[in-house]
N, C-alpha and C positions, 0 to 999 in steps of 0.2 A: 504494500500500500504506500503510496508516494504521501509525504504528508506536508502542505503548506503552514505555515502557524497561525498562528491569528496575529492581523496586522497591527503595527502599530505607528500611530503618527509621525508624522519627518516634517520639520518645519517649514523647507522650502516646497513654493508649488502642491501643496496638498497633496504630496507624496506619503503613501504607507511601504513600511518598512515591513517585509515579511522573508519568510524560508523557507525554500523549500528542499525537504529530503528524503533521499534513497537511500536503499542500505541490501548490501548484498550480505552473504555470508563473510565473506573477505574483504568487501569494501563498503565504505558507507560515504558519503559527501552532504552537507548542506550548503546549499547557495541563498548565500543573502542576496534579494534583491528590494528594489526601492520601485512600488508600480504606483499607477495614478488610483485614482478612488474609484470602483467599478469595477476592476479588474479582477475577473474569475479565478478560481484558483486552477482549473484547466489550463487558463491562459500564463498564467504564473508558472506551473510547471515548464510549457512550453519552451517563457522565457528562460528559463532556468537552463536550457540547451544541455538536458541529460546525457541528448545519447552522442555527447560528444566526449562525455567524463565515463557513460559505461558502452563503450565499445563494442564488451561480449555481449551486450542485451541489443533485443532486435527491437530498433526505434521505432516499431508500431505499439511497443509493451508501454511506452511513457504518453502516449495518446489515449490509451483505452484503458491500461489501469485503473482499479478504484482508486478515490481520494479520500483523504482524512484530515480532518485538521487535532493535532491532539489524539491520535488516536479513535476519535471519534465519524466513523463514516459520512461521507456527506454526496447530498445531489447532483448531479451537475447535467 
C-alpha cells in the first residue's frame, strides 16, 4: 500500500507539505513533496516518480495500487 501523509501547510503559495511512501522488503523510500491544495493523493504519488526509485517494480503497480494515508485505506 503506497501511503501519502496527511498534508500539512507550507507558507508560500498555499502549498501543503506531504509524503509519500513505498517500502519493499529490502527497500523503502519516502519522498517529501510540496503540492498545491487539491491535489489527490493518486496525483501525489505520481508526482512522487516511484518507478524511477523502484526499478524492479512494474510502473503500472504505482498507478493502480491501493492508497493509505496512515495506514488507513482511502478512495480515490
Amino acid at each position: 500500500m503506497l501511503l501519502p501523509s496527511a498534508p500539512t501547510r507550507c507558507m508560500a503559495d498555499n502549498l501543503l507539505k506531504v509524503e509519500v511512501a513505498f517500502a519493499l522488503p529490502h527497500k523503502q523510500r519516502i519522498v517529501a513533496l510540496a503540492v498545491t491544495e487539491g491535489t489527490t493523493a493518486r496525483q501525489a504519488v505520481e508526482m512522487a516518480d516511484l518507478p524511477s526509485l523502484f526499478q524492479e517494480v512494474p510502473s503500472d503497480i504505482f498507478a493502480q495500487a491501493p492508497l493509505g494515508i496512515f495506514g488507513k485505506a482511502i478512495r480515490h
